[in-house]
N, C-alpha and C positions, 0 to 999 in steps of 0.2 A: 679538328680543334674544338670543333661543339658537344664532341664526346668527353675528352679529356676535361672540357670544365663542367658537364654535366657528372662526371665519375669523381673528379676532385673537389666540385663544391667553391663555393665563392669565394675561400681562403685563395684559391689563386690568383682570381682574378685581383685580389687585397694585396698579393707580392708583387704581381708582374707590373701594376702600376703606382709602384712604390708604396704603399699602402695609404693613398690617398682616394679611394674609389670615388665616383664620380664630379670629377675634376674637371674643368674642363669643355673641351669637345664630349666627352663622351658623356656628360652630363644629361646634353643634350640626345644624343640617341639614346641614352634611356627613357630619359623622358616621352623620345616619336614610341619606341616599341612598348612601352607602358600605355599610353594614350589609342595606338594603331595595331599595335602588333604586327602581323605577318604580314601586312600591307607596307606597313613602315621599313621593315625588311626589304621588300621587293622595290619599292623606292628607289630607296639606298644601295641597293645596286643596280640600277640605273645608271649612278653615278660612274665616271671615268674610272675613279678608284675608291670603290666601296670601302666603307668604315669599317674593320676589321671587330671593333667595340658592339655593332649591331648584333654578330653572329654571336659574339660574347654572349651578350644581356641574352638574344634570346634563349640560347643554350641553359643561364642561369634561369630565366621564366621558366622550363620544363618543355621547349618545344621539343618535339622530335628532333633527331640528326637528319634526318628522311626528309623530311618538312622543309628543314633552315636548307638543305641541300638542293632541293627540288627549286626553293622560288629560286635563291642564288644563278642556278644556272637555267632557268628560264627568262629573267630579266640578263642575266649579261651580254647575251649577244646582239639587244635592244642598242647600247652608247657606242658599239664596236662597229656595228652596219653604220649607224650612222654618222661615225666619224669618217670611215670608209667611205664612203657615198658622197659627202663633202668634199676629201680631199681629187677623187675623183672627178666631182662634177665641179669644184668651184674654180678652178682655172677658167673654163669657157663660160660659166656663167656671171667672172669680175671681167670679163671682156666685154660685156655689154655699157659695163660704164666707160663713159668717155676717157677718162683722164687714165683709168688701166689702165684700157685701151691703147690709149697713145703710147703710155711706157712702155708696155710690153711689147709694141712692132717696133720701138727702137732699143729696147735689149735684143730683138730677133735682128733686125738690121745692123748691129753689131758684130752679131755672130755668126750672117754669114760673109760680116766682110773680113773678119779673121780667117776666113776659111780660105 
Protein backbone atom coordinates (compact mmCIF):
# COMPACT_ATOMS: atom_id res chain seq x y z
CA UNK A 1 0.00 0.00 0.00
CA UNK A 2 2.87 2.42 0.77
CA UNK A 3 4.25 1.76 -2.69
CA UNK A 4 1.16 2.31 -4.59
CA UNK A 5 0.79 5.84 -2.73
CA UNK A 6 4.41 6.66 -2.84
CA UNK A 7 4.19 5.88 -7.07
CA UNK A 8 0.62 7.56 -7.39
CA UNK A 9 1.26 10.61 -5.33
CA UNK A 10 -1.26 12.28 -2.89
CA UNK A 11 -4.07 12.54 -5.61
CA UNK A 12 -4.95 9.24 -4.19
CA UNK A 13 -4.85 9.58 -1.12
CA UNK A 14 -7.38 13.14 -2.24
CA UNK A 15 -9.97 10.22 -3.90
CA UNK A 16 -9.95 7.42 -1.50
CA UNK A 17 -11.08 9.78 1.18
CA UNK A 18 -13.45 11.53 -0.62
CA UNK A 19 -11.55 14.43 -1.40
CA UNK A 20 -11.49 15.76 1.99
CA UNK A 21 -7.90 14.97 3.17
CA UNK A 22 -7.26 15.26 6.64
CA UNK A 23 -10.52 14.89 8.10
CA UNK A 24 -11.00 13.68 10.97
CA UNK A 25 -9.20 10.79 12.71
CA UNK A 26 -6.64 11.04 10.37
CA UNK A 27 -6.05 14.41 10.86
CA UNK A 28 -4.80 13.49 13.79
CA UNK A 29 -2.10 10.85 12.63
CA UNK A 30 -0.84 13.13 10.52
CA UNK A 31 -0.27 15.42 12.88
CA UNK A 32 1.73 12.31 15.54
CA UNK A 33 3.90 11.31 12.04
CA UNK A 34 4.59 15.05 11.32
CA UNK A 35 5.65 15.80 14.95
CA UNK A 36 7.25 11.96 15.69
CA UNK A 37 7.64 10.25 12.65
CA UNK A 38 8.61 6.61 12.62
CA UNK A 39 8.22 6.53 16.34
CA UNK A 40 4.56 7.64 15.79
CA UNK A 41 4.31 4.78 13.40
CA UNK A 42 5.54 2.29 15.68
CA UNK A 43 3.09 3.50 18.23
CA UNK A 44 0.24 3.13 16.23
CA UNK A 45 0.85 -0.23 15.75
CA UNK A 46 0.83 -1.17 19.05
CA UNK A 47 -2.56 -0.54 18.80
CA UNK A 48 -5.18 -3.71 18.43
CA UNK A 49 -5.92 -2.22 15.02
CA UNK A 50 -3.35 0.09 13.61
CA UNK A 51 -4.60 3.23 11.73
CA UNK A 52 -4.30 2.22 8.12
CA UNK A 53 -3.98 6.40 7.52
CA UNK A 54 -0.39 6.26 9.46
CA UNK A 55 1.21 3.99 6.73
CA UNK A 56 -0.68 6.46 4.34
CA UNK A 57 0.91 9.72 5.60
CA UNK A 58 4.05 8.07 5.94
CA UNK A 59 4.43 6.72 2.54
CA UNK A 60 3.33 10.33 1.34
CA UNK A 61 6.43 11.86 3.86
CA UNK A 62 8.97 9.87 1.46
CA UNK A 63 9.63 7.10 4.03
CA UNK A 64 10.97 3.81 2.67
CA UNK A 65 8.44 0.79 2.01
CA UNK A 66 11.38 -1.15 3.75
CA UNK A 67 11.25 1.26 6.80
CA UNK A 68 7.14 1.70 7.20
CA UNK A 69 7.47 -2.34 6.79
CA UNK A 70 10.07 -3.23 9.10
CA UNK A 71 8.59 -1.00 12.29
CA UNK A 72 4.85 -2.37 11.37
CA UNK A 73 5.97 -5.78 11.87
CA UNK A 74 8.27 -5.40 14.75
CA UNK A 75 5.68 -3.57 16.92
CA UNK A 76 2.56 -6.06 16.10
CA UNK A 77 3.29 -8.84 17.78
CA UNK A 78 3.86 -6.45 21.07
CA UNK A 79 -0.83 -5.92 21.42
CA UNK A 80 -1.21 -9.87 20.18
CA UNK A 81 1.16 -11.53 23.08
CA UNK A 82 -0.37 -9.46 25.18
CA UNK A 83 -3.82 -9.89 24.65
CA UNK A 84 -2.83 -13.49 24.47
CA UNK A 85 -1.16 -13.64 27.89
CA UNK A 86 -4.29 -11.97 29.43
CA UNK A 87 -6.79 -14.12 28.07
CA UNK A 88 -4.60 -16.91 29.29
CA UNK A 89 -3.68 -15.77 32.67
CA UNK A 90 -6.77 -13.84 33.60
CA UNK A 91 -9.12 -16.47 34.51
CA UNK A 92 -6.87 -17.56 37.53
CA UNK A 93 -5.71 -14.36 38.23
CA UNK A 94 -9.95 -12.82 38.68
CA UNK A 95 -10.12 -15.82 41.14
CA UNK A 96 -8.27 -14.12 43.50
CA UNK A 97 -10.95 -11.60 44.03
CA UNK A 98 -13.59 -12.72 46.40
CA UNK A 99 -16.82 -12.09 44.60
CA UNK A 100 -15.27 -13.89 41.14
CA UNK A 101 -14.52 -16.07 43.08
CA UNK A 102 -17.63 -17.12 44.51
CA UNK A 103 -19.40 -16.91 40.95
CA UNK A 104 -17.27 -18.76 39.30
CA UNK A 105 -17.37 -22.13 42.02
CA UNK A 106 -21.11 -21.79 41.43
CA UNK A 107 -21.08 -21.67 37.70
CA UNK A 108 -18.61 -24.79 38.20
CA UNK A 109 -21.05 -26.24 40.86
CA UNK A 110 -23.77 -26.01 38.27
CA UNK A 111 -22.05 -27.85 35.87
CA UNK A 112 -21.17 -30.69 37.38
CA UNK A 113 -24.60 -31.00 38.72
CA UNK A 114 -25.85 -31.11 35.10
CA UNK A 115 -23.51 -33.79 34.50
Amino acid sequence: MASAVQAAGPWLLDYVSGGRPGQGISRGVILQIERYGMWALTGLALLPSPPRTAVLVCALAGISPWTITLAVLVARPVPVTALTVMGAKGPRLLRRFRLVGRVLAEVEASRTLRR
